[in-house]
MILO-813155 format. One record per residue: x, z, y of N, C-alpha, C in turn. Coordinates in steps of 0.05 Angstrom, whole numbers, plus 32768, in hexadecimal, padded with zeros to 4 digits. Example, Ala and Ser with C-alpha at 12.3 -4.5 7.8 and 13.67 -1.06 7.14 Angstrom:
% MILO-813155
<node <8108 809C 7F8E> <80F6 809C 7FA6> <8108 809C 7FBE>>;
<node <8101 808E 7FD3> <8111 808F 7FEB> <8102 809D 8001>>;
***
This chain:
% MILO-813155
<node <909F 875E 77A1> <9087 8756 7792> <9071 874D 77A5>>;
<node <9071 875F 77BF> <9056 8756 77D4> <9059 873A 77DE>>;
<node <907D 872B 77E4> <9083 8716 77F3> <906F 8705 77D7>>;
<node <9080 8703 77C7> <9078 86F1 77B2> <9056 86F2 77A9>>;
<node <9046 86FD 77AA> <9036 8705 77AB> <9021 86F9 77C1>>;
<node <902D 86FE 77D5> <9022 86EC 77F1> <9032 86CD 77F3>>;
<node <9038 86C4 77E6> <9043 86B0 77E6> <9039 86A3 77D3>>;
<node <902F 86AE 77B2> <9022 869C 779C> <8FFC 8697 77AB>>;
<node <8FF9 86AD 77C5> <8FDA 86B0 77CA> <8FDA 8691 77E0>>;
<node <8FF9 8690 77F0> <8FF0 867F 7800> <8FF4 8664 77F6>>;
<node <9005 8664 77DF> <9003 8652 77CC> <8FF1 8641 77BF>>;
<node <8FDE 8658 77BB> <8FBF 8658 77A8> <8FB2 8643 77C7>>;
<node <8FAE 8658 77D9> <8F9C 864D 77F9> <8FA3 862F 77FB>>;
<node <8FC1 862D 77F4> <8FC6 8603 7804> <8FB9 85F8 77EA>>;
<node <8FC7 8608 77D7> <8FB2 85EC 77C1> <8F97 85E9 77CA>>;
<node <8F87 8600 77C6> <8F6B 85FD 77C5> <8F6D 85E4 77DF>>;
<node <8F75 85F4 77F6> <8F70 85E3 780E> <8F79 85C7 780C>>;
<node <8F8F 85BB 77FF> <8F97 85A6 77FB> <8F83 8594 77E1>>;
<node <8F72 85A5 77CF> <8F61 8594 77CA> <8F47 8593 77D5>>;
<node <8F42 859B 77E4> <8F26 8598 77F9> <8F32 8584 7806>>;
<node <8F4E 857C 7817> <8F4C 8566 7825> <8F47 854C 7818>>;
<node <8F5B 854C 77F9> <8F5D 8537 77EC> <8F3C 852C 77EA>>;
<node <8F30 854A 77E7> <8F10 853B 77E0> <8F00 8531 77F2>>;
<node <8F09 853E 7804> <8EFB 8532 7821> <8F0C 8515 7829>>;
<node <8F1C 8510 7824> <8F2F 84F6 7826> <8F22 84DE 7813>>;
<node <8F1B 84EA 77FE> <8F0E 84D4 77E0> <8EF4 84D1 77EA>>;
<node <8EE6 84DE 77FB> <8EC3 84DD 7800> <8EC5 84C6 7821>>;
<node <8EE2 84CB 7832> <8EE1 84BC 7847> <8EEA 84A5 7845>>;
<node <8EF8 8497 782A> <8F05 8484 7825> <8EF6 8472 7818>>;
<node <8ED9 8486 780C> <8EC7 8476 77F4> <8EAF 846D 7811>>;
<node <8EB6 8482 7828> <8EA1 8475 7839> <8EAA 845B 784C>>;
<node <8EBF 845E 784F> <8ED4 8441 785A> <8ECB 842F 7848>>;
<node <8ED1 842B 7837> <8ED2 841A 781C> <8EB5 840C 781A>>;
<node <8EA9 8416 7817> <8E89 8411 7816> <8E80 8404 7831>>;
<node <8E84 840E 784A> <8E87 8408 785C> <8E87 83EF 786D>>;
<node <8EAA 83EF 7861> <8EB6 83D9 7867> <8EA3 83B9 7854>>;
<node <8E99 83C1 782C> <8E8E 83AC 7828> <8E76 83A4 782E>>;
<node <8E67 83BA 783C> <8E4D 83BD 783E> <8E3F 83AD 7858>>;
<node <8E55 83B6 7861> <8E56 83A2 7882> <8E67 838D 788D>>;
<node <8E6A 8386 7872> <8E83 8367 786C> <8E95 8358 7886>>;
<node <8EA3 8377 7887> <8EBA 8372 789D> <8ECD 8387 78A1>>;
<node <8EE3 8385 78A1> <8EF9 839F 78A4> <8EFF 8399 78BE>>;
<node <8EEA 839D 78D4> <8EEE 839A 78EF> <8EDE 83AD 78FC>>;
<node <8EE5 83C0 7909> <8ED1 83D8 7916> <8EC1 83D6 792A>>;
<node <8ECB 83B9 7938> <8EB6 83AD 7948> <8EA6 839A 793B>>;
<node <8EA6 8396 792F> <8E95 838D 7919> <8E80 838F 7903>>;
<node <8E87 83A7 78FE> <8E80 83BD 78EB> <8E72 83D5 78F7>>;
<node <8E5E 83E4 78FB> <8E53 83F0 7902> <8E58 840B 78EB>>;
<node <8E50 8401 78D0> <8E56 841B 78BF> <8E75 8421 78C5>>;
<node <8E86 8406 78BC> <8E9E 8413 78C2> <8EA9 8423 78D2>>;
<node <8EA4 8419 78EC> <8EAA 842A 7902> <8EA1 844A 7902>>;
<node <8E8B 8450 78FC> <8E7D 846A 78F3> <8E98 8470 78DE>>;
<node <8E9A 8468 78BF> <8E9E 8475 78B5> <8EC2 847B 78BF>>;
<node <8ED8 846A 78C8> <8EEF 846F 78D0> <8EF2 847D 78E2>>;
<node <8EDD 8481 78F3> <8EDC 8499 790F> <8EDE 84B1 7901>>;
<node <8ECB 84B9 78E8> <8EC8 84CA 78D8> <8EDE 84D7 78CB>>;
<node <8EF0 84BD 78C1> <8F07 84C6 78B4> <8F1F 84CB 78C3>>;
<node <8F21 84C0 78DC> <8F3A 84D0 78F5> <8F2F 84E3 7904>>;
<node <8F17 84EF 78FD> <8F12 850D 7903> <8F13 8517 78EF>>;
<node <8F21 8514 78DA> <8F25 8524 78C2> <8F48 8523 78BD>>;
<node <8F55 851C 78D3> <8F70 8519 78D4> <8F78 84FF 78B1>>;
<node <8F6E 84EB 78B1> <8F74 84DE 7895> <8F84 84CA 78A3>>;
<node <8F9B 84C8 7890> <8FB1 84B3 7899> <8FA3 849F 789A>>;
<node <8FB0 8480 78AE> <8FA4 8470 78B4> <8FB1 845B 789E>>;
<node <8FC2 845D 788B> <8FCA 8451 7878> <8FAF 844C 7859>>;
<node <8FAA 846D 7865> <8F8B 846E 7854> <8F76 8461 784F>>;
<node <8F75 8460 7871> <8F55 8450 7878> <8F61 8439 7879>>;
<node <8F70 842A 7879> <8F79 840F 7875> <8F74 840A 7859>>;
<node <8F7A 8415 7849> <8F79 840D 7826> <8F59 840E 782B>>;
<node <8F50 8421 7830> <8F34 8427 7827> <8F26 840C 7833>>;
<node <8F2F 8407 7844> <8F1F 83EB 785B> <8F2A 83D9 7842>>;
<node <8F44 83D2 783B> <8F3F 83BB 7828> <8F3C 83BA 7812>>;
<node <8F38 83CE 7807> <8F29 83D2 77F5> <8F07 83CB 77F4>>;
<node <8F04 83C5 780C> <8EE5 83C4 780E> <8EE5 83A2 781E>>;
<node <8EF7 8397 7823> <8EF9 8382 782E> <8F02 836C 7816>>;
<node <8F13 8379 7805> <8F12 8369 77EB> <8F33 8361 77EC>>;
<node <8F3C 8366 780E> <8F59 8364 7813> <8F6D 8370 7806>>;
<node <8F63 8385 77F1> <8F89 838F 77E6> <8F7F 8385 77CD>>;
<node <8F9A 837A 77BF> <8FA1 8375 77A6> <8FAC 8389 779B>>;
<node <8FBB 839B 77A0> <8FC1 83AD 778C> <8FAF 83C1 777F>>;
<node <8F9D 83C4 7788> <8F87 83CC 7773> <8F77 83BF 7768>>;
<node <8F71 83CD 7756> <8F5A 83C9 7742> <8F42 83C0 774F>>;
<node <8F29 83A9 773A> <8F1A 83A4 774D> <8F08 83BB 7750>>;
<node <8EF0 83C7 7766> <8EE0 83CE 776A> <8EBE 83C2 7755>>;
<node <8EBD 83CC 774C> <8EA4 83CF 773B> <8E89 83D3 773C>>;
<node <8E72 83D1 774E> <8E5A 83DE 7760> <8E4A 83DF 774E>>;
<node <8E35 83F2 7747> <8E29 83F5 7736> <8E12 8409 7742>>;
<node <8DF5 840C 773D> <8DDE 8413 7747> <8DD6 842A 772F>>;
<node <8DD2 8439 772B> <8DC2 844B 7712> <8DAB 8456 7717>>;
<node <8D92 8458 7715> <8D85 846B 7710> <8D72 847B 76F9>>;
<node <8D6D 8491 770A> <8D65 84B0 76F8> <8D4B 84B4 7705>>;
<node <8D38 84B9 76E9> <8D1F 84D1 76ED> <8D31 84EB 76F1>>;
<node <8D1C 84F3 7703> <8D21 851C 7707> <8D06 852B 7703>>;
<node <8D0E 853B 7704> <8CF7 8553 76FC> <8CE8 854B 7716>>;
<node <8CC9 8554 770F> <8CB8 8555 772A> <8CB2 8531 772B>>;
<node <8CB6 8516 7715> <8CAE 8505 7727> <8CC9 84F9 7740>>;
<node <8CD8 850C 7739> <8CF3 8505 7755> <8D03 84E7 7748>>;
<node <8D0E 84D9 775E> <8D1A 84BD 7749> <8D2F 84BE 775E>>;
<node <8D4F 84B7 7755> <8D62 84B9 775B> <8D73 8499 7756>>;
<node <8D7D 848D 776C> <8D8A 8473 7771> <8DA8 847F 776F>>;
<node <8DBC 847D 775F> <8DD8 8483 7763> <8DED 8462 7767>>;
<node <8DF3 8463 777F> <8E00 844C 7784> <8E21 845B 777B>>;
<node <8E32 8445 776F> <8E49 844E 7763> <8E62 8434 7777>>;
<node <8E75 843B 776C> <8E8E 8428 776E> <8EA7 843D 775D>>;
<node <8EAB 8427 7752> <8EC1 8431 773E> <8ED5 841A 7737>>;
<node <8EE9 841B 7728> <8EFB 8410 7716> <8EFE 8408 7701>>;
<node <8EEB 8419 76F7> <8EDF 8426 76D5> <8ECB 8426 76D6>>;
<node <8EB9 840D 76D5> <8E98 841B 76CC> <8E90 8422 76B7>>;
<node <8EA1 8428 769E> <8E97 8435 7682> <8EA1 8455 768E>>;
<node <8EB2 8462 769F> <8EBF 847D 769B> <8EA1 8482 76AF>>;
<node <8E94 8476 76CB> <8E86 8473 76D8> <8E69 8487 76C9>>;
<node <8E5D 8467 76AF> <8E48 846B 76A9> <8E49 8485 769B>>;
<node <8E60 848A 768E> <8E61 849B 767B> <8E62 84B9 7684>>;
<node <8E70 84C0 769F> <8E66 84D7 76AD> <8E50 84DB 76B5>>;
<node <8E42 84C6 76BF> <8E27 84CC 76C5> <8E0A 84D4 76B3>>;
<node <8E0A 84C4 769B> <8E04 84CB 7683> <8E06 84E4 767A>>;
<node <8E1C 84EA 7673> <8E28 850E 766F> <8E13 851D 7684>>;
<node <8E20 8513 769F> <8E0F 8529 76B6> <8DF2 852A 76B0>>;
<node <8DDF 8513 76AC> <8DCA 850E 76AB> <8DC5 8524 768E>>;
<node <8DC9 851B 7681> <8DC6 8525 7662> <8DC9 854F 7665>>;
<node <8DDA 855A 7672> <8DD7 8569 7673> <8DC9 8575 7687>>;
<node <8DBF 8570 769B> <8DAC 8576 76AB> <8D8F 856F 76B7>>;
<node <8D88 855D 769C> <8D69 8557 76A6> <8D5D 853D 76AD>>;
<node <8D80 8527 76B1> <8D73 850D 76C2> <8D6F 8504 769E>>;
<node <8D64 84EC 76AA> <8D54 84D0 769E> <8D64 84BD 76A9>>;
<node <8D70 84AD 769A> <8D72 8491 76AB> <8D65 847E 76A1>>;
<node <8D5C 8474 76AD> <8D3F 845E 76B6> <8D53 843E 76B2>>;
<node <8D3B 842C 76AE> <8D48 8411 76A5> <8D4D 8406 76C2>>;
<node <8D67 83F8 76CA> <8D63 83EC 76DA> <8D49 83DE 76EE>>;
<node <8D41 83E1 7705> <8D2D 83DD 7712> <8D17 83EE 770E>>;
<node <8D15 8406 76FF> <8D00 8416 76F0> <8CFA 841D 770F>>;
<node <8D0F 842B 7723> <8D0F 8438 7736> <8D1A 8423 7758>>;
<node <8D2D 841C 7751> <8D30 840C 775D> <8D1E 83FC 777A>>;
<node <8D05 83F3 776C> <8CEA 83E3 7776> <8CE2 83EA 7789>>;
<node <8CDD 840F 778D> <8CD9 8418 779C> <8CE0 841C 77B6>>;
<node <8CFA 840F 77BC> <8D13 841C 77CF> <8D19 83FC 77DA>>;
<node <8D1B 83FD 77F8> <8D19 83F2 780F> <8D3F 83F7 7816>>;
<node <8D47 83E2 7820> <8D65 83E0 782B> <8D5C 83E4 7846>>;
<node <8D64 83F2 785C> <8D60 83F2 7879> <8D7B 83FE 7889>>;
<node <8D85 83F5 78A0> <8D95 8405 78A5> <8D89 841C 78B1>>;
<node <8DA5 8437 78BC> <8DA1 8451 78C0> <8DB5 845A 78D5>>;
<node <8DA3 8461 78E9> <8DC0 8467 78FD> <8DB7 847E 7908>>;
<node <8DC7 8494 7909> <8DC6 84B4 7912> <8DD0 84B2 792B>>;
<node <8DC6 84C6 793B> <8DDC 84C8 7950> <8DCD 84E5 7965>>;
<node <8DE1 84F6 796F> <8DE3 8511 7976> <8DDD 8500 7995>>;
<node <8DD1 8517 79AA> <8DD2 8515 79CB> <8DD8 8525 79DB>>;
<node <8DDE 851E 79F1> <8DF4 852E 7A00> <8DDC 8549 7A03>>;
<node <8DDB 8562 7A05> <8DD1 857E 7A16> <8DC2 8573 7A28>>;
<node <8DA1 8576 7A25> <8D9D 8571 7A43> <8D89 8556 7A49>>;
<node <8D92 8547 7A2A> <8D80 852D 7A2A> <8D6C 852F 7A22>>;
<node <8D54 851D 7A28> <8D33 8525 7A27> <8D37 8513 7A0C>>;
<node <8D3A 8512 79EE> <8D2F 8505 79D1> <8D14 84F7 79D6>>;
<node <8CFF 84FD 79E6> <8CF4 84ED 79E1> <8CF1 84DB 79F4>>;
<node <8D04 84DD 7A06> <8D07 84BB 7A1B> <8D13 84A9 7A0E>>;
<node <8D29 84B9 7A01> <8D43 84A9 79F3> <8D2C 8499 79DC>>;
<node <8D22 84A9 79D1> <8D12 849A 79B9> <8CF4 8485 79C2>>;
<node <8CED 8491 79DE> <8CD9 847A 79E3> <8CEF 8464 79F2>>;
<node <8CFF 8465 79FC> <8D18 844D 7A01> <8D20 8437 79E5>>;
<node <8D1F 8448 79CE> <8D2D 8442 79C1> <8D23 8426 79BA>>;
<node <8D04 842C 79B5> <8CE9 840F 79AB> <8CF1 83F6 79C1>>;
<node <8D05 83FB 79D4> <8D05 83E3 79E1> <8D1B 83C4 79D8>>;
<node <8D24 83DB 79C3> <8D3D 83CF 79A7> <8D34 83C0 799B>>;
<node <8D2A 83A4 7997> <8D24 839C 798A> <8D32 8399 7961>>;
<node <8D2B 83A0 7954> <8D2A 83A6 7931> <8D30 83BF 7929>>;
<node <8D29 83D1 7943> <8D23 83E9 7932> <8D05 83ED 7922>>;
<node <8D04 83FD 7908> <8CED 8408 7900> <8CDF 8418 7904>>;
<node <8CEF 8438 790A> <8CE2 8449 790A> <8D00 845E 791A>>;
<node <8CF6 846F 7929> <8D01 8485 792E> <8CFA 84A1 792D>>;
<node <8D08 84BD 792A> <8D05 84D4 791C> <8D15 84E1 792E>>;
<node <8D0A 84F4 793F> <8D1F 8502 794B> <8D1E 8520 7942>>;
<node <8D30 8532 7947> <8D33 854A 793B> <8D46 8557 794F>>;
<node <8D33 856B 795B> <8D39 8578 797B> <8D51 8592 796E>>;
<node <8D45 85A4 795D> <8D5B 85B9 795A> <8D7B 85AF 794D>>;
<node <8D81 8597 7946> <8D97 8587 7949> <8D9A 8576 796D>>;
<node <8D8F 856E 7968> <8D93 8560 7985> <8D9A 8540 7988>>;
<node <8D84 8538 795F> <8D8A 8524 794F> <8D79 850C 7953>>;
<node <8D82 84F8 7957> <8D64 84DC 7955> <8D72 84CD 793C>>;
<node <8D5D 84C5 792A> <8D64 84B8 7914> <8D51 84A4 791A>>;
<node <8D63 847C 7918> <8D57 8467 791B> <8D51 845B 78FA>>;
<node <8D40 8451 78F6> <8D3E 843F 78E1> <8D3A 8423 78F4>>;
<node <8D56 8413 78E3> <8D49 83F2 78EF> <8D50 83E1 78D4>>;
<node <8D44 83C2 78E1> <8D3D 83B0 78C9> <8D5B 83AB 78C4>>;
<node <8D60 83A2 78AD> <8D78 839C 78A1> <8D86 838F 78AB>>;
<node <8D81 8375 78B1> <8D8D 8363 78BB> <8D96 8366 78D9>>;
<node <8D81 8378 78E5> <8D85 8382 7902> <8D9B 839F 7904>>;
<node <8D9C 83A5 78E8> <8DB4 83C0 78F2> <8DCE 83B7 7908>>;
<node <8DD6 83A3 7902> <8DF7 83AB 7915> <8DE8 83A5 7932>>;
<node <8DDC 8396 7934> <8DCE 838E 7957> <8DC5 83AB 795A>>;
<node <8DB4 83B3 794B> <8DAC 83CE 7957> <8DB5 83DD 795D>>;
<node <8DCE 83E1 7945> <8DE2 83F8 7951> <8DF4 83F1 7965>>;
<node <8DFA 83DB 796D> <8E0C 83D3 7986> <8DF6 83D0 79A7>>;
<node <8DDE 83D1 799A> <8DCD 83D8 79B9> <8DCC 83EE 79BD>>;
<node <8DC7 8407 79A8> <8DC4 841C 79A6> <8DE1 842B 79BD>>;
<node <8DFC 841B 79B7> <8E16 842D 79BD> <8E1A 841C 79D6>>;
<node <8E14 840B 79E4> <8E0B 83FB 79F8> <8DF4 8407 7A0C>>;
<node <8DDF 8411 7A03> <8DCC 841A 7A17> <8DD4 8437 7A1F>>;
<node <8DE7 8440 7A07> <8DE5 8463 7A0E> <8DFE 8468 7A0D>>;
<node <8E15 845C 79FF> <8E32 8468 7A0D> <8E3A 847C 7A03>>;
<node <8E4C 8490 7A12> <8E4F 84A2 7A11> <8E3B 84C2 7A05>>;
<node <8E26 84BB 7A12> <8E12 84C8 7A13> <8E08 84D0 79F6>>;
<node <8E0F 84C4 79EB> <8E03 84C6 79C9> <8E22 84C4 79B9>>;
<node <8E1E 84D8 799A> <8E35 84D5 7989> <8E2B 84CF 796B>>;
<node <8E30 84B4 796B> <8E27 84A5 794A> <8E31 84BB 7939>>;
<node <8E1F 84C9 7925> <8E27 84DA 7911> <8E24 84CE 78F6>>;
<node <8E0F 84B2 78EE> <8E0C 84A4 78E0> <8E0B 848C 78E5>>;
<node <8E15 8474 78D4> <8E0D 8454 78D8> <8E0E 844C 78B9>>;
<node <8DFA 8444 78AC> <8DFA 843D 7891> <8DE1 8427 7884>>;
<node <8DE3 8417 7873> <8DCD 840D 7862> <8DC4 8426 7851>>;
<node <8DA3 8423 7859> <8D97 843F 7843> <8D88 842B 7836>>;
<node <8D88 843D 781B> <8D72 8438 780D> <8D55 844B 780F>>;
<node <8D40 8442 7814> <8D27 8458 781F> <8D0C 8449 780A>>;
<node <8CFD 845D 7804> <8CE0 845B 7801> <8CC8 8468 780C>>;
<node <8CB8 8461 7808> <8C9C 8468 7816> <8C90 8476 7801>>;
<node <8C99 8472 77E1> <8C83 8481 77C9> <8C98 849A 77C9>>;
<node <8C96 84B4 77D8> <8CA1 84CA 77D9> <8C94 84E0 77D0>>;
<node <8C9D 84F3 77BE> <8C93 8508 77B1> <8C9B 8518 77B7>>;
<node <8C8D 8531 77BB> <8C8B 854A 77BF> <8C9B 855D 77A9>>;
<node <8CB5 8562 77AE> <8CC4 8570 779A> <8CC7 858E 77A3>>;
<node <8CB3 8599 77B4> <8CBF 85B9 77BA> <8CC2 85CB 779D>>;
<node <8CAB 85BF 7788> <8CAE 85D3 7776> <8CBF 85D2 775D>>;
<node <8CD2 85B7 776D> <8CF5 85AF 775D> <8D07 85B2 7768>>;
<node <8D07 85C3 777F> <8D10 85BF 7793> <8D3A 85C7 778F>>;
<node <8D36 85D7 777F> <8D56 85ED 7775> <8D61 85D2 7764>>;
<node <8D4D 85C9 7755> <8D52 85B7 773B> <8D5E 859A 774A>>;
<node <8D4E 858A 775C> <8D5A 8576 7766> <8D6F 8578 777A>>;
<node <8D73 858B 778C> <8D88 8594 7799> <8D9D 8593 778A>>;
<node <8DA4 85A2 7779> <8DBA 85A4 776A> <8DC0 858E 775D>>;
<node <8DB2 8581 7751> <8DAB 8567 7743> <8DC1 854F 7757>>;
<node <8DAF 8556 7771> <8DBA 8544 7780> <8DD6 8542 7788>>;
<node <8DDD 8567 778E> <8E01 8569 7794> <8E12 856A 7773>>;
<node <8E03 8569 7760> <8E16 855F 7743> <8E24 8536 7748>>;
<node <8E04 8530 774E> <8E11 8510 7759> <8E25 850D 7769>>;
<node <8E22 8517 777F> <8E3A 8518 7794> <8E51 851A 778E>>;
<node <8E55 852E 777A> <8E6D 8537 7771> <8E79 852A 7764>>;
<node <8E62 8511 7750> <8E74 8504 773A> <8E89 84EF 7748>>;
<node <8EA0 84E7 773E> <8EC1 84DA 774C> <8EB1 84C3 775F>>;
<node <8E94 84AD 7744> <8E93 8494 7752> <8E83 8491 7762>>;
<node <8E77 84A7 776C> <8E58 849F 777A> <8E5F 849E 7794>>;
<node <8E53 848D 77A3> <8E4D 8480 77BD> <8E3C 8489 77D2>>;
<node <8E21 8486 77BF> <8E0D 848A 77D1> <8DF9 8497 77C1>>;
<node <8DDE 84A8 77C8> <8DCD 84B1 77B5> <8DAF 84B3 77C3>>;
<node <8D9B 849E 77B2> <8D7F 84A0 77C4> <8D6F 84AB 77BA>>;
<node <8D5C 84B4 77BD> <8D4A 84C6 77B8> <8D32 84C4 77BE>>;
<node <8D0F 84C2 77AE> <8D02 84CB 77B7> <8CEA 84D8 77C4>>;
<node <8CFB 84EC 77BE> <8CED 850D 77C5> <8CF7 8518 77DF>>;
<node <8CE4 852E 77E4> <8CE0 853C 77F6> <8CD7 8556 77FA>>;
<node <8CEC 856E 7809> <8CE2 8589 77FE> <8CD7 8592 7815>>;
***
């Protein structure tokens, strides 16, 4: 009885564990995907998000058969699927908070219709097209960690010598500099960026953000939009999620 017993537990352990990968596999494939159309190239020298996000997914041990679909899937290159669908939503939140949910799906009625449900039972609003929208600025976003030892704020007074960056944010108890640059200037930036510093630095982000300047003070929503926010995450089609508040 104990063999069998230890054997239905380690049973129980690979599923669970076998659907954490799957899900971590569906979140690295939706970030290829996006990626790959976002930065209109299934080429990693090319592609700056891409490259970020496929580095991401072969340190997650993901077959390379994977990230190939997921790349043409986002390149427009495979025919055997279904088309891809892009779709923008947004939600009032409690507190004044406003929520951007970028999607891709297959199905944009199974899409809208989860989100709705989610909304409906937890508090969102969805707002008419552009209600929220107006607010929110496209910019690129590039993260990146430094080696032990580096002075952040040389790296970051260096950095202004980049021409189309906007703004930089560093964050010492990570060991983080976060660039904002102009849109059009993201891939130059990010290829001076891995050009001036090398080795020395490890890209942890490369992406198009959506950002605003009219930001609200949500500490005293703070449980409410949090949660709010990892219910989005969770739903099958969502992509991306902007926000904005601040706790």
């Amino acid at each position: 009885m104990s063999g069998h017993s230890k054997w239905a537990t380690i049973k129980r352990a690979k599923e669970v564990t076998d659907k954490k990968r799957a899900s971590v596999f569906t979140k690295l494939s939706k970030d290829i995907t996006v990626a790959a159309k976002l930065g209109e190239s299934g080429d990693i020298n090319f592609n700056p998000m891409l490259r970020v996000a496929v580095d991401k997914a072969k340190a997650a041990s993901m077959p390379n058969d994977n990230i190939q679909r997921a790349i043409d899937r986002g390149t427009g290159a495979s025919s055997g699927d279904s088309a891809v669908i892009e779709n923008t939503y947004e939600f009032y939140g409690p507190g004044g908070t406003a929520f951007l949910v970028d999607t891709e799906t297959d199905n944009a009625n199974r899409t809208i219709t989860e989100l709705k449900t989610l909304a409906t039972k937890n508090g969102l609003k969805m707002a008419n097209e552009g209600s929220i929208s107006w607010q929110f600025k496209e910019i690129g976003l590039i993260e990146f960690t430094v080696k032990e030892g580096m002075d952040l704020d040389d790296i970051v007074l260096s950095l202004f010598e980049i021409e189309g960056i906007i703004d930089t944010t560093r964050i010492p108890e990570e060991n983080l500099i976060k660039v904002q640059t102009e849109k059009v200037e993201f891939k130059s930036v990010f290829d001076k960026i891995k050009e001036k510093y090398g080795d020395d630095i490890n890209i942890e982000k490369a992406e198009l953000a959506k950002v605003t300047d009219a930001m609200v003070d949500a500490t005293e929503v703070a449980e409410k939009v949090e949660k709010l926010e990892e219910l989005l995450e969770d739903t099958q089609d969502v992509v991306n999620i902007w926000t904005n508040y601040k706790l």
